[in-house]
C-alpha positions as CSV (number, residue, x, y, z in Angstrom):
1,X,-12.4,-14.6,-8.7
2,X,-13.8,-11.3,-6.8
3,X,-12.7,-8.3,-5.4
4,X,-13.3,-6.9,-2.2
5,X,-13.0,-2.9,-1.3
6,X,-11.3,-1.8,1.6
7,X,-9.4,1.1,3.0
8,X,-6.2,2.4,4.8
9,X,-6.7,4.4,8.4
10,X,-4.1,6.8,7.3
11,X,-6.6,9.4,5.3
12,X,-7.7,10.1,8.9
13,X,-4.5,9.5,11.1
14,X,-1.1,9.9,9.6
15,X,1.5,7.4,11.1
16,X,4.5,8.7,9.8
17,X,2.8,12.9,10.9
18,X,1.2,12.3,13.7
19,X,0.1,15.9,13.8
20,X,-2.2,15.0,10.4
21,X,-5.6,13.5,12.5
22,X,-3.5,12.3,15.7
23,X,-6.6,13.3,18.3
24,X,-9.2,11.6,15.8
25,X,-10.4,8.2,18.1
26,X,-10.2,5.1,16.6
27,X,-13.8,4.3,16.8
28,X,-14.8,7.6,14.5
29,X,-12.5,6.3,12.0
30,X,-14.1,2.6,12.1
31,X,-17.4,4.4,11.8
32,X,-16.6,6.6,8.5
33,X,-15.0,3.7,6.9
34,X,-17.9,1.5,8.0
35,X,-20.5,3.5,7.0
36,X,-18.6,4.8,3.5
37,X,-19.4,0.9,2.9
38,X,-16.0,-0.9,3.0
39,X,-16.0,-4.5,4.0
40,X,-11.6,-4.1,5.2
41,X,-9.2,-1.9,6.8
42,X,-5.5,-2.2,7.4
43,X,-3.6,-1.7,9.7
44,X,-3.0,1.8,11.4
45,X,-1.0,3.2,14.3
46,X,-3.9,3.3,16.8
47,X,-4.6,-0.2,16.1
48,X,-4.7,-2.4,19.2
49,X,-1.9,-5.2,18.2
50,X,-3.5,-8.2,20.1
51,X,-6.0,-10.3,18.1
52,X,-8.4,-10.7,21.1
53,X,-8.8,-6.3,21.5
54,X,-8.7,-6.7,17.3
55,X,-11.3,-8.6,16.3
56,X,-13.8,-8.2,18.6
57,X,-13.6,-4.4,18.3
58,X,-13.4,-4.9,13.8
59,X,-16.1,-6.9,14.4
60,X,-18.6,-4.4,15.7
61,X,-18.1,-2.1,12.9
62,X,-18.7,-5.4,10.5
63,X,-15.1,-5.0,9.6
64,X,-12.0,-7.6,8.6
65,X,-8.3,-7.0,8.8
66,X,-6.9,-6.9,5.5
67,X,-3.2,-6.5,6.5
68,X,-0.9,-3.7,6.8
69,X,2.6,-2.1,6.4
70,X,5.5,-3.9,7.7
71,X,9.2,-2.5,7.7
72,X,11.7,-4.5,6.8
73,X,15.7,-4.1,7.1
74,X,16.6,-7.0,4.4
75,X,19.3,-5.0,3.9
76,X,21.1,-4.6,7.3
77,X,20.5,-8.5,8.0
78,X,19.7,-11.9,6.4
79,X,16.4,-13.2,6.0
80,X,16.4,-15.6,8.9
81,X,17.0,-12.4,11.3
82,X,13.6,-10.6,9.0
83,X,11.7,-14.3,9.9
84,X,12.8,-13.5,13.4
85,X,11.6,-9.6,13.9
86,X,8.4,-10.3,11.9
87,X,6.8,-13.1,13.9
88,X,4.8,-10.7,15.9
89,X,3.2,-8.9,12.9
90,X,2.8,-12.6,11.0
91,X,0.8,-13.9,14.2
92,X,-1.9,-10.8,14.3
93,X,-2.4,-10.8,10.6
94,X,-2.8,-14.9,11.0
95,X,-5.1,-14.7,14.3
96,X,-7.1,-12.1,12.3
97,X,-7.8,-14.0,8.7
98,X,-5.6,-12.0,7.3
99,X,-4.2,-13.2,3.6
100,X,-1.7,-11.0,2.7
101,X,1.9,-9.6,4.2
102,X,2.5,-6.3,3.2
103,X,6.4,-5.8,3.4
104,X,8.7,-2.8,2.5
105,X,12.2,-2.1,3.0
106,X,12.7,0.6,5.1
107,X,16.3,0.3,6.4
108,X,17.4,2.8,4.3
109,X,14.3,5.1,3.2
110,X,13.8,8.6,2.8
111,X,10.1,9.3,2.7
112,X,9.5,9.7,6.4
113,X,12.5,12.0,6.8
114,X,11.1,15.9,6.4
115,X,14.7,17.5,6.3
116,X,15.5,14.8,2.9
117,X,14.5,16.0,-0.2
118,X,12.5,13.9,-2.7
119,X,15.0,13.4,-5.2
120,X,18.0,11.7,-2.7
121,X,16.0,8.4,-3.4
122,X,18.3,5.3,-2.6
123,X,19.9,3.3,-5.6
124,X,21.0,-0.4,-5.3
125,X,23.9,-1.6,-7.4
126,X,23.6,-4.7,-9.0
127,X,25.6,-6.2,-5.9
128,X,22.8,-4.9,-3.7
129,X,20.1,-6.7,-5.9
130,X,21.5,-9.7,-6.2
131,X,21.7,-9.7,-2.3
132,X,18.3,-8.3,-1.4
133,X,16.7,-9.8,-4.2
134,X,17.7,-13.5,-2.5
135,X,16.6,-12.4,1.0
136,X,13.3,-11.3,-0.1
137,X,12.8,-14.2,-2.2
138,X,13.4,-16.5,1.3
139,X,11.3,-14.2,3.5
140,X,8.2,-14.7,0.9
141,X,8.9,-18.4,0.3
142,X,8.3,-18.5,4.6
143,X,5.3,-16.2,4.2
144,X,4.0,-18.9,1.5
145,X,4.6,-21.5,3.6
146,X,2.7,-19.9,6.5
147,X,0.0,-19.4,4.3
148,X,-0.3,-16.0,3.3
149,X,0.6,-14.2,0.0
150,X,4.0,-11.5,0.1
151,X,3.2,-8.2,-0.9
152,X,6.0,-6.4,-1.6
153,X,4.9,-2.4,-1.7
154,X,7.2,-0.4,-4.1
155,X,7.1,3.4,-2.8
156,X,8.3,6.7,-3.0
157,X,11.7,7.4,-1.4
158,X,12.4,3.7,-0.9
159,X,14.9,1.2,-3.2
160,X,12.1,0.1,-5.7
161,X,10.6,3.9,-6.7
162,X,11.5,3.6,-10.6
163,X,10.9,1.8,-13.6
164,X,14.3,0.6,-13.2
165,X,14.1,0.0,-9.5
166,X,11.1,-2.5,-10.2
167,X,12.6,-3.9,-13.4
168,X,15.3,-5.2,-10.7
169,X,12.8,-6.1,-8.2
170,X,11.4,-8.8,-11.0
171,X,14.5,-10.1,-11.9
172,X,16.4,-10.3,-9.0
173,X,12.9,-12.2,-6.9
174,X,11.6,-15.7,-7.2
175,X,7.6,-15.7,-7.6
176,X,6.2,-15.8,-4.2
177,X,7.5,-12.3,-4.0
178,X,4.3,-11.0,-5.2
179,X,3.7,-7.1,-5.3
180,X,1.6,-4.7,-3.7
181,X,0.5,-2.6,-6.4
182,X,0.4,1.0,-5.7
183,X,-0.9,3.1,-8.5
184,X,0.0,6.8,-7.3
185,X,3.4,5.5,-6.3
186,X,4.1,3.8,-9.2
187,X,2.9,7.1,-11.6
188,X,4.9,9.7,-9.5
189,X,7.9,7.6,-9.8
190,X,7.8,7.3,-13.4
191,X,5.5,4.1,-13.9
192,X,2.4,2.8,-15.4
193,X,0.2,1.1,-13.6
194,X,-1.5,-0.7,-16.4
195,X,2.0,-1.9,-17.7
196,X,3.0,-3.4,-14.5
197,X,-0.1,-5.6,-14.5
198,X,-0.4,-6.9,-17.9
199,X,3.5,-7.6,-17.7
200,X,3.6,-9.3,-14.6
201,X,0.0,-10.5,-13.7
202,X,1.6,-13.1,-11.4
203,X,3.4,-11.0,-8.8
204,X,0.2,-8.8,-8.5
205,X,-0.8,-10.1,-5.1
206,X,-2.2,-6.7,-3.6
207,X,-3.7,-3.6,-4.6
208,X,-3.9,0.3,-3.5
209,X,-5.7,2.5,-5.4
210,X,-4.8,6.4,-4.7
211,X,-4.7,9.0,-7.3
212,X,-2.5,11.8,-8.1
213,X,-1.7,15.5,-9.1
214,X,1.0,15.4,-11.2
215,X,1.5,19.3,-11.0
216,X,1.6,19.3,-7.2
217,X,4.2,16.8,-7.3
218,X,6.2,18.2,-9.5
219,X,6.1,21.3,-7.8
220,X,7.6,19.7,-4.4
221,X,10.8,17.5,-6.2
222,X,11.9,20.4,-8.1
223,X,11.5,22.9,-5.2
224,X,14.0,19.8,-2.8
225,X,11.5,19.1,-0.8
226,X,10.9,16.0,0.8
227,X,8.1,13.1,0.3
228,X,6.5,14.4,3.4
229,X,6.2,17.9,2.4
230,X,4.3,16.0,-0.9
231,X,1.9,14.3,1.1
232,X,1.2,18.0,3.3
233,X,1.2,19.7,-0.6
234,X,-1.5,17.3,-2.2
235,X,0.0,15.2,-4.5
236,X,-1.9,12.2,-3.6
237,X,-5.8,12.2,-3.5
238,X,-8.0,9.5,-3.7
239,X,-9.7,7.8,-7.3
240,X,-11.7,10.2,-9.3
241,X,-10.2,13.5,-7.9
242,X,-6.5,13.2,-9.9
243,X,-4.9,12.7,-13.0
244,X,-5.1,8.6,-13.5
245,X,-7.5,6.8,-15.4
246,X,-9.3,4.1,-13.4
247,X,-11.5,2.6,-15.8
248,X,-7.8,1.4,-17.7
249,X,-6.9,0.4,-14.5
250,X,-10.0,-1.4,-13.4
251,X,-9.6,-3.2,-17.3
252,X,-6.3,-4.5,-16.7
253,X,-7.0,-6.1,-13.4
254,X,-10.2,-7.9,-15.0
255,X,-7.8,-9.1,-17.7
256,X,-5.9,-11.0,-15.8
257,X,-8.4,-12.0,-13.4
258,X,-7.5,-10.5,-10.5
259,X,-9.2,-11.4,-7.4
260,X,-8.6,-9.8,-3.9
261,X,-8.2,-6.5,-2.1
262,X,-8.2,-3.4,-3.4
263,X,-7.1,-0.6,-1.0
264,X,-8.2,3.3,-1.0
265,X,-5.0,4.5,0.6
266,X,-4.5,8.1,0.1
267,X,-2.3,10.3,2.4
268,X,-3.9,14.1,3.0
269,X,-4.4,16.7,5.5
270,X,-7.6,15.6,7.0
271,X,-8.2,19.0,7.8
272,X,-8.2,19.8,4.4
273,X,-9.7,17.0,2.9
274,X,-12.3,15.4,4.6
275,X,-11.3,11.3,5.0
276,X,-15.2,10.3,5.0
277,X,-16.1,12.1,1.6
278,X,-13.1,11.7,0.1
279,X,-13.7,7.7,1.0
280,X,-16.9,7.7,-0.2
281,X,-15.8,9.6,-3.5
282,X,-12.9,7.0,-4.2
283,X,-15.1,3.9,-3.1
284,X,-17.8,4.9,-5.8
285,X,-15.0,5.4,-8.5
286,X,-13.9,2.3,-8.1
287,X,-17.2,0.4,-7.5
288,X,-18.3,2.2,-10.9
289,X,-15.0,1.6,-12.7
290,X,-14.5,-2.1,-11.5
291,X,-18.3,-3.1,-12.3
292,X,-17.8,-1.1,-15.9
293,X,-14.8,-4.1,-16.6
294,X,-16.2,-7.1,-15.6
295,X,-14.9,-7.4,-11.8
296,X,-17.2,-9.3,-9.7
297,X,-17.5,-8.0,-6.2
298,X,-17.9,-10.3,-3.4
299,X,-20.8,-10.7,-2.0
């Protein structure tokens, strides 16, 4: 099994703040994250959405489409009507190589809201679980049969945030609902990273790496404000510049003999942090760490 490094766009162009790196072209950030040395990006909001614009244009900068963010509303309809909105999305990550479906439920979210604070998180019921843990379970078992793995990213604001949240997640999903493991979202909302993976090394299907400042984000909740205002604060930087231990991290994924993607996804001010040296610090954090344990790097 080996890893490969790659990296999300939105260090240099926010999606959900425009404002944050919304006049940086497209080809400047394919050149940073090119020459930083990652071998993947995902998907971002400049992003042509046609495979025959895509690939040709990844190509150039030696680049392949890992994936990227899709929102799903599993629970405002079924899972056939998710099979039905996501075909578009399934068919460029397909024309492009892509192997995994990032998927999070967004229907009733918080974290792109600015005027929502932090801590008005939405809580299923057990009702609610039982429901949307059976529709997810039937979206992934398509995604498997299309050939792809599901990635289910817990986050901030959103219905799997805690401990608890994720707990349910488990139970309530069948096994091709694998997750996408984000380490700064999982430690701001009262997780451990290294936990997650030795407990359930079979649902660990993707992987993005940003760090945090545990301070900052304190800070934000208790003043109300919203994920957003987080993000604009600094509570996410990328590996090597916060308060999580990488080399643990690294560890656990050798343990179980991870092999795949691992992401640099780290939401900041650009104009504050620049995204090409805080790339290049992150990518030689975890080159360093992941050697350190034993993970092979693909060639």
């Amino acid at each position: 099994m080996t890893i490969r490094f790659g990296v999300s766009p939105i260090a240099w162009a926010n999606d959900d703040m425009p404002e944050l790196g919304g006049d940086t072209p497209l080809e400047s950030i394919l050149a940073d994250i090119r020459d930083v040395g990652f071998s993947g990006v995902e998907l971002g909001g400049k992003f042509p959405r046609d495979a025959e614009t895509l690939k040709p244009l990844l190509d150039s900068y030696g680049l392949d489409l890992v994936g990227g963010w899709y929102s799903g509303a599993l629970l405002v309809h079924d899972a056939e009507a998710e099979v039905a909105a996501l075909q578009d999305h399934l068919a460029l990550l397909k024309a492009m190589g892509s192997t995994v479906f990032v998927h999070a439920e967004t229907s009733n979210a918080i974290h792109g809201a600015r005027a929502v604070p932090m801590t008005d998180t939405p809580v299923l019921d057990e009702a609610g679980w039982t429901s949307f843990g059976e529709r997810l379970t039937q979206v992934a078992d398509y995604i498997a049969a299309q050939g792809l793995r599901f990635a289910y990213h817990h986050h901030l604001g959103t219905v799997v945030e805690r401990a608890a949240d994720l707990d349910a997640f488990i139970r309530h999903t069948g096994p091709n609902v694998g997750l996408t493991l984000d380490t700064g979202h999982a430690a701001l909302g009262g997780i451990n990273p290294v936990e997650v993976i030795r407990a359930h090394p079979d649902r660990i299907a993707h992987v993005h790496c940003k760090d945090i400042r545990r301070a900052t984000h304190r800070q934000v909740r208790e003043a109300g404000a919203s994920f957003l205002d987080g993000v604009l604060a600094g509570m996410f930087t990328v590996p090597g510049d916060g308060g999580l231990d990488y080399g643990k991290i690294m560890r656990a994924l050798s343990d179980i003999g991870y092999g795949g993607w691992i992401i640099i996804e780290a939401e900041q001010d650009p104009a504050l942090a620049d995204p090409r040296t805080y790339a290049d610090l992150g990518l030689r954090t975890l080159e360093r760490e992941a050697e350190a344990a034993g993970l092979k790097k693909a060639a």
